[in-house]
C-alpha positions in Angstrom: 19.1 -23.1 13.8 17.7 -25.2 11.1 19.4 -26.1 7.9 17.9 -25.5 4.8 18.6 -27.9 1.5 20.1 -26.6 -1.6 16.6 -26.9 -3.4 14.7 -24.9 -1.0 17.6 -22.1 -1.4 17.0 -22.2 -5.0 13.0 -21.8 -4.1 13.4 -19.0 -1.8 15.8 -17.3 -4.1 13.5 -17.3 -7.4 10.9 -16.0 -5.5 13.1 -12.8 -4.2 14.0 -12.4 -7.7 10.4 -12.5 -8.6 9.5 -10.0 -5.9 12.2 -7.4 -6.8 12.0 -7.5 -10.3 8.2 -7.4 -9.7 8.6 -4.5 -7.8 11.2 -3.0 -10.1 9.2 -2.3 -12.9 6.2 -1.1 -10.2 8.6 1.4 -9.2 9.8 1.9 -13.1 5.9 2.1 -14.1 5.3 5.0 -10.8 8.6 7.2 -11.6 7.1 7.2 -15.7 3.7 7.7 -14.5 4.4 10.9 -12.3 6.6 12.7 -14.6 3.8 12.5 -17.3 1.0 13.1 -14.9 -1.4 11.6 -16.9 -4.3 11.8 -14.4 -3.4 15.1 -12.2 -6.1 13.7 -9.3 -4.2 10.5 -8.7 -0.5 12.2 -9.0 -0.1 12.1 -5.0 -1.0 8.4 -4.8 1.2 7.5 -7.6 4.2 9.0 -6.3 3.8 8.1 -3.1 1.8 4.8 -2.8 2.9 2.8 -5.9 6.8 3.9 -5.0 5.9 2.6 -1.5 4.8 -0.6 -2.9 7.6 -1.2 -5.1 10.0 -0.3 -2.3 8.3 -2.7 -0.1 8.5 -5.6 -2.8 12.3 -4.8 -3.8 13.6 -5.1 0.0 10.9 -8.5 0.9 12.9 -9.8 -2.5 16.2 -9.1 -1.2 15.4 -9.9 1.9 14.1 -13.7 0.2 17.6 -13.3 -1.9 20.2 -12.7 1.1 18.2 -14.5 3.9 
């Protein structure tokens, strides 16, 4: 198994940060944006595929933070 360096640990870890926070206020911005339904035709793809996204984001940063 290969050794990583301190530096690229610090790399790898910003960018998890990056991706969940990113995909923290996705999921933030989807859970506001169904509650006040402001476009009742695009209420299905809010809820389901913005909180998708921002689910997949939050576990590829953790995944970036842990790995």
């Amino acid at each position: 198994m290969k050794q990583t360096t301190p530096d690229e640990n610090a790399i790898r870890q910003k960018r998890g940060f990056t991706f969940a926070a990113t995909g923290a206020v996705l999921g933030f911005v989807s859970c506001v944006l169904s509650q006040t339904n402001p476009v009742p035709e695009l209420y299905h793809i809010i809820l389901y595929g913005l909180t998708s996204i921002a689910i997949l984001l939050i576990f590829a940063g953790l995944y970036f933070i842990f790995e």
